[in-house]
Each structure stands twice: as structure tokens, then as C-alpha cells.
Backbone bond lengths (Angstrom), bond angles and torsions (degrees), N, CA, C in turn:
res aa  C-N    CA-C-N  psi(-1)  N-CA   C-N-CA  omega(-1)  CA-C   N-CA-C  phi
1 X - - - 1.459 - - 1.524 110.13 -
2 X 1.504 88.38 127.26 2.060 80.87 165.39 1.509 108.83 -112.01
3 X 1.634 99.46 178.16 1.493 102.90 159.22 1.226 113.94 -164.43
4 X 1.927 120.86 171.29 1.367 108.85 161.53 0.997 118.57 -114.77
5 X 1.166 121.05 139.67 1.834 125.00 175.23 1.271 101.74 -88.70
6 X 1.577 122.94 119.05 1.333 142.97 155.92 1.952 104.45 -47.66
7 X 0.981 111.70 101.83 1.704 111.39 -170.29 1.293 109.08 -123.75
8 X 1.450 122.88 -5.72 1.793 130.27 -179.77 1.287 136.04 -89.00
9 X 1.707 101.21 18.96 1.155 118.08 161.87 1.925 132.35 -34.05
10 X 0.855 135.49 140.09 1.487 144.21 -170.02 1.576 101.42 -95.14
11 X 1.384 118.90 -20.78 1.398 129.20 -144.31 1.619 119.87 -20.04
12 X 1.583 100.73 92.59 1.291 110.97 -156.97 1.759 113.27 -103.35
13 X 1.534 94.55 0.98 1.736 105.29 158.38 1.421 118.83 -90.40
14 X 1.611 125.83 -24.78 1.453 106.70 146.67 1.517 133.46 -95.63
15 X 1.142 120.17 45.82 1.199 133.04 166.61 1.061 88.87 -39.81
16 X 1.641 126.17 -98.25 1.423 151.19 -143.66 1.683 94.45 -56.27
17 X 1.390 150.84 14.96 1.301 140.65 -170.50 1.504 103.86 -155.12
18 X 1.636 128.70 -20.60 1.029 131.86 -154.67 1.779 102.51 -143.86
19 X 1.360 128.36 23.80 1.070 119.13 -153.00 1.903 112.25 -60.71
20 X 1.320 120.90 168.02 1.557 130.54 -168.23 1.407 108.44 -1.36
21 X 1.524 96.00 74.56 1.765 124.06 138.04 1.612 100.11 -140.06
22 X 1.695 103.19 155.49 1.204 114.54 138.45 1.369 124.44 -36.85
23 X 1.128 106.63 161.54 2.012 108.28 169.35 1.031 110.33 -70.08
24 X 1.740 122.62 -52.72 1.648 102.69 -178.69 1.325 128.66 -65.12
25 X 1.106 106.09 -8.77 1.828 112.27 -162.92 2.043 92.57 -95.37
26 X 1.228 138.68 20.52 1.138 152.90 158.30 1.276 106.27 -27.75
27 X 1.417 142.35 147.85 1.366 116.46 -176.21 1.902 97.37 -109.47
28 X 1.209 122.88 119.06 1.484 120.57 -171.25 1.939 98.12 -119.71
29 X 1.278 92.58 133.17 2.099 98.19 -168.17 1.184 93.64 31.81
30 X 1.519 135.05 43.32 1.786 118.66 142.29 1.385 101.85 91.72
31 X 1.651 117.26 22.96 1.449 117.83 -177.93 1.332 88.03 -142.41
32 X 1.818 111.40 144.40 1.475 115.66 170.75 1.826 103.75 -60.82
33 X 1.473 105.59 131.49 1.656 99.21 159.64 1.386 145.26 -29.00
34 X 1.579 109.24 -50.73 1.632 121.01 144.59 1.300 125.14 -32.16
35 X 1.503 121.17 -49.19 1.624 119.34 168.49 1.710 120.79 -33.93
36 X 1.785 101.60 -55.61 1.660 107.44 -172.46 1.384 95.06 -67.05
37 X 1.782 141.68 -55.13 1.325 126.01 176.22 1.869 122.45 -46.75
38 X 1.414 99.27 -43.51 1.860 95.18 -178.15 2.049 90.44 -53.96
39 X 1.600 119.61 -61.22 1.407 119.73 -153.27 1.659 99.37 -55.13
40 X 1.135 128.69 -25.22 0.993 131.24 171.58 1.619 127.44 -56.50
41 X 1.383 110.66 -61.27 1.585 130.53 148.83 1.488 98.27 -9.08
42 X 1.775 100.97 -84.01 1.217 128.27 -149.02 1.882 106.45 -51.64
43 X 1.833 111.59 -46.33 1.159 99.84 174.93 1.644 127.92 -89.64
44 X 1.524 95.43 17.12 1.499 99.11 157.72 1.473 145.27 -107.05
45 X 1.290 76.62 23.39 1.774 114.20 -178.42 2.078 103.80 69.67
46 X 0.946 117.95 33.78 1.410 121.02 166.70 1.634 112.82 -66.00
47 X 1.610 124.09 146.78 1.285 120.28 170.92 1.277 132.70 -112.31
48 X 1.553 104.32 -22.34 1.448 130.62 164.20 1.434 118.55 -111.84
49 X 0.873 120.00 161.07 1.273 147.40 156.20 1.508 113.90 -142.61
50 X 1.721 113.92 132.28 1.174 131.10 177.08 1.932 106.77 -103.38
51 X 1.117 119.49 104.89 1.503 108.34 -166.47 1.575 92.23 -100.19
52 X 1.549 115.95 112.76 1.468 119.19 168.22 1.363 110.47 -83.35
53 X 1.428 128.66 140.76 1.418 108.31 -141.48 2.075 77.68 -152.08
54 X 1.304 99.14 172.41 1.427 112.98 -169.18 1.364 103.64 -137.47
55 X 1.721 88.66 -139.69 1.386 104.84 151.28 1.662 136.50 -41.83
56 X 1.389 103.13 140.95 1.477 108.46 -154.47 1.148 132.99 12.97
57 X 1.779 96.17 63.58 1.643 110.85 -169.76 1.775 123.55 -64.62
58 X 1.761 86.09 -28.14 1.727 96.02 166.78 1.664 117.87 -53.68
59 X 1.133 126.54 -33.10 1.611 122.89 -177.81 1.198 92.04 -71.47
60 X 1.450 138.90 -48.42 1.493 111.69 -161.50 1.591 103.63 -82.35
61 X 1.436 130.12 -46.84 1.474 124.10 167.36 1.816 123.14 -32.58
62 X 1.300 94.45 -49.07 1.748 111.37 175.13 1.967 108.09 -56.62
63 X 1.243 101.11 -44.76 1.622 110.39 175.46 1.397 125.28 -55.40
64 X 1.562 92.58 -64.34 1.529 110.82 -164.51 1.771 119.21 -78.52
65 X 1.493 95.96 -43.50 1.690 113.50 -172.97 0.984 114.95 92.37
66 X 1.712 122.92 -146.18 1.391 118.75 155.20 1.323 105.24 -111.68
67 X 1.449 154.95 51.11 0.542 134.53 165.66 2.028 103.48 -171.71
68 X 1.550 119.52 112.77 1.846 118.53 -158.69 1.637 75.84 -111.89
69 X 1.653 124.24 116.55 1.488 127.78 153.24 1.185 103.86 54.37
70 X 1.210 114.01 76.04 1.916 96.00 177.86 1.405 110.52 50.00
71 X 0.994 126.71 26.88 1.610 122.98 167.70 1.540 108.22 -112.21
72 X 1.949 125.39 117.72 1.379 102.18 -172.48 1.769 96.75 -101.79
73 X 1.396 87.34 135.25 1.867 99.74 178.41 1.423 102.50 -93.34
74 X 1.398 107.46 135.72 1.218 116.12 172.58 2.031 107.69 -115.26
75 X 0.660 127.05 167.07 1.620 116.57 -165.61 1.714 106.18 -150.89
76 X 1.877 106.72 94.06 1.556 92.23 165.79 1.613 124.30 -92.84
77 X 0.863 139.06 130.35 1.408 148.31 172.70 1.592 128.03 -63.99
78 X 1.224 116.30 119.12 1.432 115.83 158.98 1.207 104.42 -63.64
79 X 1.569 118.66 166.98 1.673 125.81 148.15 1.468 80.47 -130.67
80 X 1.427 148.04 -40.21 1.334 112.13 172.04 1.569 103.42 -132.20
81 X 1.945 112.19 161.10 1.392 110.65 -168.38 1.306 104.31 -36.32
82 X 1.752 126.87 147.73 1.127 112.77 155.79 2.182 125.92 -114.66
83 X 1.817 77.49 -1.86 1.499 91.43 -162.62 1.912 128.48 111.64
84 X 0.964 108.04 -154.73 1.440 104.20 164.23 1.247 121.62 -114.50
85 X 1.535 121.44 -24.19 1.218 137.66 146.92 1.290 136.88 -25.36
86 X 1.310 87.06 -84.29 1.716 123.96 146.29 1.670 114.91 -19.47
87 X 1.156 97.83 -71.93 1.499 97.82 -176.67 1.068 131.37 -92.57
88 X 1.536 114.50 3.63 1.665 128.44 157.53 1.655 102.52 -81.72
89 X 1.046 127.41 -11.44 1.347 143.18 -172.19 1.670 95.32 -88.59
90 X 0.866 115.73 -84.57 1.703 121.84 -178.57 1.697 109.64 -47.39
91 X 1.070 110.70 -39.85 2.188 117.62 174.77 1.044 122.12 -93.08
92 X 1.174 117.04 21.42 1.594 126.91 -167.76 1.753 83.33 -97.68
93 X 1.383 121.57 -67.82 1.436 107.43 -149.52 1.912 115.95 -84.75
94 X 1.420 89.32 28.34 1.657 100.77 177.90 1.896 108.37 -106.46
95 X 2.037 95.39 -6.62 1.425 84.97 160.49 1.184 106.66 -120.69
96 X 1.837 115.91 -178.70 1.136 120.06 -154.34 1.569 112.54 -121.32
97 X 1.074 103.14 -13.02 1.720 119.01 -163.51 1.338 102.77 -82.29
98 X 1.044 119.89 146.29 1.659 128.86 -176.78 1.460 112.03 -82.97
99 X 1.191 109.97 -12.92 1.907 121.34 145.32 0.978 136.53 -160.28
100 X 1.278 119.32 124.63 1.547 154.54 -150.41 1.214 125.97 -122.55
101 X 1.352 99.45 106.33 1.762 116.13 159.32 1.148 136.70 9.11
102 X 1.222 176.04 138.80 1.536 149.83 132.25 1.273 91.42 -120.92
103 X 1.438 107.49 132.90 1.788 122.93 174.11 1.625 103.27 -125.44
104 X 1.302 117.11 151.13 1.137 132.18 152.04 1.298 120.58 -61.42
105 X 1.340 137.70 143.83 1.541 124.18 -170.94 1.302 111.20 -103.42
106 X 1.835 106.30 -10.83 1.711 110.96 -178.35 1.361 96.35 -118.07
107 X 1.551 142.50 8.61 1.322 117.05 145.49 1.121 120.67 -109.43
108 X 1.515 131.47 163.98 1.311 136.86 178.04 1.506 114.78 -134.99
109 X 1.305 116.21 112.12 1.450 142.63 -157.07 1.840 116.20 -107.24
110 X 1.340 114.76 78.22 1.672 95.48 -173.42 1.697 108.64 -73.43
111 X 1.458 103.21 140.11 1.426 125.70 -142.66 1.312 119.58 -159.52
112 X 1.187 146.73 95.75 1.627 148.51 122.87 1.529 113.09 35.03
113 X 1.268 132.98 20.03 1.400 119.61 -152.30 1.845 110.04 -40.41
114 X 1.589 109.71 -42.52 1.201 120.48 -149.71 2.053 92.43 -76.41
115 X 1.414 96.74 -34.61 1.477 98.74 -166.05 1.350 109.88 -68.77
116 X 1.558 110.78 -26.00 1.963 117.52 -168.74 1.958 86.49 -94.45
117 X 1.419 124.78 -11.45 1.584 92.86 164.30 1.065 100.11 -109.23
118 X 1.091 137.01 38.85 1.718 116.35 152.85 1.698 89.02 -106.75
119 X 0.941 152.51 -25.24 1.731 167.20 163.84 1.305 97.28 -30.39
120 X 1.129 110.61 -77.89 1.866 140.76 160.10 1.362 102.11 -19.66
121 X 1.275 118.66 -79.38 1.363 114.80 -166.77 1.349 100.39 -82.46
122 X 1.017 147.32 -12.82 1.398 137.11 -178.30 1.370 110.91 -65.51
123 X 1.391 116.08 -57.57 1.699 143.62 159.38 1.058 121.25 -35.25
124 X 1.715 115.23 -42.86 1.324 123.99 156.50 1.672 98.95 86.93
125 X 1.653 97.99 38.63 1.958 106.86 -170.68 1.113 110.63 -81.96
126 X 1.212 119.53 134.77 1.711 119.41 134.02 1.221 111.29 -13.42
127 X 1.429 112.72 -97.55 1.104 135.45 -161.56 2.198 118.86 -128.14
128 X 1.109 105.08 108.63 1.868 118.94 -178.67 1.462 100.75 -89.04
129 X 1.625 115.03 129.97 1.317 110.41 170.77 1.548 104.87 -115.84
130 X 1.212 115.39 165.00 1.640 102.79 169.02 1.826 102.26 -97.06
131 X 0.882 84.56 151.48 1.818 101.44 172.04 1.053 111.78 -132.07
132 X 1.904 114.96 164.82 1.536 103.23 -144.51 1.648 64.86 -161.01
133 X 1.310 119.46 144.59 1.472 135.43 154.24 1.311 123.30 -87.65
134 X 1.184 128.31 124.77 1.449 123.96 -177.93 1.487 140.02 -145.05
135 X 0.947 155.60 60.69 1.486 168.04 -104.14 1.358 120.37 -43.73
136 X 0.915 111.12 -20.08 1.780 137.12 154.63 1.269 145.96 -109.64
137 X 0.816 144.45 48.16 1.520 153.63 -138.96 1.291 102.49 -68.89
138 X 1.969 127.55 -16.59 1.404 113.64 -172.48 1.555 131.75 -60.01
139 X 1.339 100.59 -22.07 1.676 103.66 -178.63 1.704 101.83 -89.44
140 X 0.748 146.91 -32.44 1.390 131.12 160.67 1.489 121.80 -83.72
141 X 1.545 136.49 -16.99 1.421 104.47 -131.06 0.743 157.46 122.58
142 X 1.316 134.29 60.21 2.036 126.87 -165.90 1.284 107.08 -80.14
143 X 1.289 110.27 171.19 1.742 137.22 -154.57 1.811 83.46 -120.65
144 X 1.034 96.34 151.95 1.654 128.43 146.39 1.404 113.82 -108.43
145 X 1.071 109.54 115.03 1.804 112.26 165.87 1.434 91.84 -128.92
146 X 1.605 71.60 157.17 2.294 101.40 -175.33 1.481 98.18 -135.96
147 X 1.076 152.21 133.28 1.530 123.91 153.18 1.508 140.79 48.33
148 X 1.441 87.16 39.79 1.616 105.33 -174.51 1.296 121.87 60.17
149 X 1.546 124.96 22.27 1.490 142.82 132.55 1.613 127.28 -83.33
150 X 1.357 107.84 167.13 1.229 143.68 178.85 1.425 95.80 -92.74
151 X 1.653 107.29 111.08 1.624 93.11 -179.89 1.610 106.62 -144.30
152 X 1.699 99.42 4.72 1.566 91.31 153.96 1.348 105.90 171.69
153 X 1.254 117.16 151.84 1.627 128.60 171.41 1.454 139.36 -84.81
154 X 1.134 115.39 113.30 1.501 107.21 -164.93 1.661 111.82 -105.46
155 X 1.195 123.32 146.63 1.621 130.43 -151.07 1.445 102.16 -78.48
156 X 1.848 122.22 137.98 1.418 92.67 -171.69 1.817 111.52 -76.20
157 X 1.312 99.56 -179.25 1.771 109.86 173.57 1.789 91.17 106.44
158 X 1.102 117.43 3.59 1.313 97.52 156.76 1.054 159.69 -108.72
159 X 1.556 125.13 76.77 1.525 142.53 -123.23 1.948 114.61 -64.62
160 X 1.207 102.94 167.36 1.652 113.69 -167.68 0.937 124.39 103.56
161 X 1.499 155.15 -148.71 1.437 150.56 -169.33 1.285 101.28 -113.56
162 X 1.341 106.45 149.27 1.525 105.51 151.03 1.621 113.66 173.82
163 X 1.269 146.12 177.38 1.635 153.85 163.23 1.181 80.46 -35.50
164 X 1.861 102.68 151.50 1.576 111.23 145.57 1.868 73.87 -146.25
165 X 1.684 83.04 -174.54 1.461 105.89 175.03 1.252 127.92 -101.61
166 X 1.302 109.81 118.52 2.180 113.01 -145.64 1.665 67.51 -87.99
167 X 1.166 155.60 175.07 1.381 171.20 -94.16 1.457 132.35 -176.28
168 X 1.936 83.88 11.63 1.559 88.81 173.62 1.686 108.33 -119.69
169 X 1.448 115.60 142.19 1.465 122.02 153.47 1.110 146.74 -138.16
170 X 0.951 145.21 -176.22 1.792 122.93 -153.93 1.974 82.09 -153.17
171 X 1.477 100.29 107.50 1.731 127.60 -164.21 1.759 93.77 -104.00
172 X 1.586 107.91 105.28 1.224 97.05 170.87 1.847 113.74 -92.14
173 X 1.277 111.10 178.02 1.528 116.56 -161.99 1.712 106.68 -59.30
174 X 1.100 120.68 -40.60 1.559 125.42 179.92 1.896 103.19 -43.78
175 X 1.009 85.37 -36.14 2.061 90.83 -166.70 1.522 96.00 -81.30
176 X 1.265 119.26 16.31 1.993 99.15 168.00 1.753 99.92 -81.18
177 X 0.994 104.37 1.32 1.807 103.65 -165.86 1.690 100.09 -82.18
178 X 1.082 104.48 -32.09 1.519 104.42 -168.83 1.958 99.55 -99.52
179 X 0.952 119.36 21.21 1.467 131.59 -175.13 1.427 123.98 -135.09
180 X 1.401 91.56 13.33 1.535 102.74 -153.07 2.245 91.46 -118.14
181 X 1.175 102.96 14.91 1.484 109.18 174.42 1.559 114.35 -84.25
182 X 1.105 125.86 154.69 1.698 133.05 -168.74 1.110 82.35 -99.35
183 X 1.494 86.38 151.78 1.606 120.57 162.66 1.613 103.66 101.42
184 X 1.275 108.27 -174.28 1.717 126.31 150.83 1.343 124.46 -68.79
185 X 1.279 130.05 117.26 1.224 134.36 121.93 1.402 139.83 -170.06
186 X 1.178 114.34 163.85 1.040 128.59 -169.17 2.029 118.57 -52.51
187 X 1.715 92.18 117.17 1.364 125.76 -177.16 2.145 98.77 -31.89
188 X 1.327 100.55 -65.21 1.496 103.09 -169.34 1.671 108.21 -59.47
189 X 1.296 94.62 -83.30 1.838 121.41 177.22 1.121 110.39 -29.95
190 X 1.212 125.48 -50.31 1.618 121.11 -165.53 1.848 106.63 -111.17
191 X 1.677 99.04 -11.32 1.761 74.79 178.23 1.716 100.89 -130.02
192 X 0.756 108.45 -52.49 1.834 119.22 168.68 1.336 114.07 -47.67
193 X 1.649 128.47 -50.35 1.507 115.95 175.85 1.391 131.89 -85.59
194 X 1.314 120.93 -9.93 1.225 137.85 158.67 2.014 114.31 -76.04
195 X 1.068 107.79 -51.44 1.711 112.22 177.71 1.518 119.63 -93.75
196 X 1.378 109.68 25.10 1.474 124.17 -165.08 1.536 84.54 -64.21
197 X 1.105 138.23 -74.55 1.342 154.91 -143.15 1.386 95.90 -59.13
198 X 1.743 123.27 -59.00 1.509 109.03 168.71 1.558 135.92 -77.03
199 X 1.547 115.41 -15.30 1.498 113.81 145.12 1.063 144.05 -64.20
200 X 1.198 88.80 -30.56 2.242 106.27 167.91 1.675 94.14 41.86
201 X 1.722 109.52 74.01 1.885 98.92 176.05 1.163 106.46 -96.70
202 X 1.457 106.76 156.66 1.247 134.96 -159.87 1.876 101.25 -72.62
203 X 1.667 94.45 133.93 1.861 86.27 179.23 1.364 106.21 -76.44
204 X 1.505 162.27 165.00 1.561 139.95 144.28 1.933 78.67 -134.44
205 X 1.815 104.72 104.25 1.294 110.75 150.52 1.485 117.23 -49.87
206 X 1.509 104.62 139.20 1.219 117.71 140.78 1.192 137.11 -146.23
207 X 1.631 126.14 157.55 1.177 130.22 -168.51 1.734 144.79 -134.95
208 X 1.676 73.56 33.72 1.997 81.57 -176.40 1.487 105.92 -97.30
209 X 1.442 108.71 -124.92 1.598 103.19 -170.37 1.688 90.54 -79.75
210 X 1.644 101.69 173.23 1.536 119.51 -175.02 0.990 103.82 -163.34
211 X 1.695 141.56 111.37 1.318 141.58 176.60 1.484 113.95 -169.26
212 X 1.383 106.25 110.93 1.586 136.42 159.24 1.143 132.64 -73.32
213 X 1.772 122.51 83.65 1.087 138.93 176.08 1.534 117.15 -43.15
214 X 1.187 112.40 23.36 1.744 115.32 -159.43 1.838 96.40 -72.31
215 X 1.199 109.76 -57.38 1.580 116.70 -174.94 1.890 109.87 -105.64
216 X 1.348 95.10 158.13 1.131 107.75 -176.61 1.670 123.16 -48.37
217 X 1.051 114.87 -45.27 1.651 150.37 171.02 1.901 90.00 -34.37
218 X 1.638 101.52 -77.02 1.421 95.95 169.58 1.695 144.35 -35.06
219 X 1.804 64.01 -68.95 1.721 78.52 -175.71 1.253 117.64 -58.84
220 X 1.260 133.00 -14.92 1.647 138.58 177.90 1.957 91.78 -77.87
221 X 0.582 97.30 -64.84 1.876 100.40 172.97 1.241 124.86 -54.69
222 X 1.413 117.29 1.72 1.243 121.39 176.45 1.121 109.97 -108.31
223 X 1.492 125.50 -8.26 1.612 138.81 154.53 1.232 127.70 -50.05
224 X 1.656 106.34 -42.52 1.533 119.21 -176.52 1.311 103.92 -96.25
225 X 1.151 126.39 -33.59 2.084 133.50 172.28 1.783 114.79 -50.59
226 X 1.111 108.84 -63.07 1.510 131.04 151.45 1.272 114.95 -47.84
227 X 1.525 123.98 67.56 1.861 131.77 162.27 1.305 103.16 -64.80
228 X 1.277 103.84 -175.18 1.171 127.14 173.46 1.356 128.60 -72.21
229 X 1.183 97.69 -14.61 1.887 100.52 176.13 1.626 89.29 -94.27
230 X 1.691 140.31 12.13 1.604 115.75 162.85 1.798 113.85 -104.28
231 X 1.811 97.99 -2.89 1.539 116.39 164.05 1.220 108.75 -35.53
């Protein structure tokens, strides 16, 4: 299995807590955040990782190498933002597998990898997202599901429970066509919520840990979530 970790974050809400690092490289129990996602990879029998990388892409290259435990890192580069789009667009052709991963590099989702790609191919998807239930949906986002699809996006700020999108998906080869547009933008917003209806992606619930270092609020909580048995 490969994948790419979205890692070119700006993360410009922890400035004030995290100053000159990347977002993944965050320091969580005294380990960059990225570490618990690569160890994760690693015990799901993954072989690559493609780390699309941004801003102060040298700290995470300088860290990691090419190569985390038997994990081989491959590293595509912005020279300018490109989005999430964007930069699944540019790291796409550094993997090889006819379907591929996409992770967030600042959330960490415990997850089935092996069970949501046999799901994937069973379904015979485009594109499988994970979804995650959550008592609030306003800071991300609610989901539309129909029949074990993705069938629509709802704007965030709209409070109560509901699906959102935990940050992982498994992009089979047919979908480079719709990724294959210039410029920046954003993976969800500009290509997933508009063509929802002709991707029809696959839901694959999940329900272990779930936490997005995006804001401070989190990321302080992701200190105490992260024991010693995720060392």
C-alpha cells in the first residue's frame, strides 16, 4: 500500500503555540505529529509514503530522511501554495499503485486501512472517504450520506451532530482526470463538492480515535490523548 500525506500546511492558527514549524512537525509527547501518522502507515503494512510538503518543507526532510523504520519517504514539493488539490496533483505521480492513500498530515484517524481497501475495491469506487460521526459537525462540515455514499456537502457553522470527513481517502487511478486541472485548489471545495453526484464516494465509517491538531484547543488535547502506549 502506498500513500500521500498532505504535509503543506501554513498552519497559521498555531502560530501563537507552535511558532516556525510546519503543522505536522508540532511537537506532541516530544515527537513531531507526523511521527504517530508515519508509525501508523508502518503498522498497517504500508511501503511508501509520498510526503507533499510546503512550507518549511526543509524541517520535515531534515527530520525524517528518505527513509522512517522501513518506511520509504518520498517527498513532493510546493514552490508555491498549491492547495490540497494542487498538491495531490503534483504527488500523485511519485506513487505507483493504482490506489492510493491520501492522509491529512495534521489529523490522525485510527482506522482499518486494509479493511476500507478491500471496501474500495469491492465497490469498485472512484474514490472511498472515511467518515467519522461527531456531535458537532459545525467546525468541519456535515456529510450527506445515501446508501453508503457521499452524496453531499454541507457548509461549516452548522451546529448538531452529524458525518464529517475524518481526512483519509483511498483515490483510485480513473480520478487523475479530475486532478489533472492547473493551478491551486482545494481537493474537497473545488473538486469533491461540486462532482459529488458523479463520483458517488464510497462512505467507510470510522470509529476509533479522531483528532485535528488544526487549532490550539486541539492541539493542547492532543498531548493528553497521545499516552504512552502511542510513544
Amino acid at each position: 500500500m502506498e500513500a500521500i500525506v498532505l504535509a503543506g500546511g501554513l498552519g497559521t492558527r498555531l502560530r501563537g503555540v507552535v511558532p516556525d514549524l510546519p503543522k505536522p512537525m508540532a511537537p506532541v509527547q516530544g515527537r513531531p505529529f507526523l511521527s504517530f501518522i508515519l508509525d501508523q502507515l508502518l503498522v498497517a503494512g504500508f511501503e511508501t509514503a509520498v510526503l507533499a510538503v510546503g512550507y518549511l518543507h526543509e524541517a520535515i526532510r531534515s527530520h525524517f530522511g528518505e527513509c522512517y523504520r522501513g518506511l520509504a519517504l518520498r517527498y513532493s514539493a510546493e514552490s508555491e501554495p498549491l492547495g490540497t488539490g494542487g498538491a495531490i496533483r503534483l504527488a500523485w505521480p511519485l506513487a505507483s499503485a493504482p490506489q492510493v492513500f491520501v492522509l491529512n498530515g495534521d489529523t490522525y484517524l485510527e482506522i482499518d486501512h486494509k479493511a476500507m481497501l478491500e471496501a474500495h475495491l469491492r465497490a469498485a469506487a472512484q474514490l472511498s472517504m472515511a467518515v467519522y460521526r461527531v456531535p458537532d459537525a459545525s467546525r468541519y462540515g456535515a456529510l450527506g450520506l445515501a446508501d453508503g455514499r457521499v452524496r453531499g456537502f454541507f457548509e461549516k457553522g452548522r451546529s448538531g451532530p452529524g458525518w464529517i470527513n475524518a481526512g483519509v481517502y483511498i483515490l483510485s487511478s480513473e480520478l487523475r482526470a479530475y486532478v489533472s486541472r492547473d493551478g491551486a485548489f482545494s481537493f474537497e471545495q473545488d473538486l469533491l463538492a461540486p462532482e459529488v453526484e458523479t463520483i458517488r464516494p464510497l462512505a467507510f465509517p470510522a470509529d476509533g480515535l479522531f483528532i485535528d491538531i488544526g487549532i490550539p484547543e486541539d492541539y493542547a488535547r492532543a498531548q493528553t490523548l497521545f499516552s504512552t502506549t502511542h510513544r
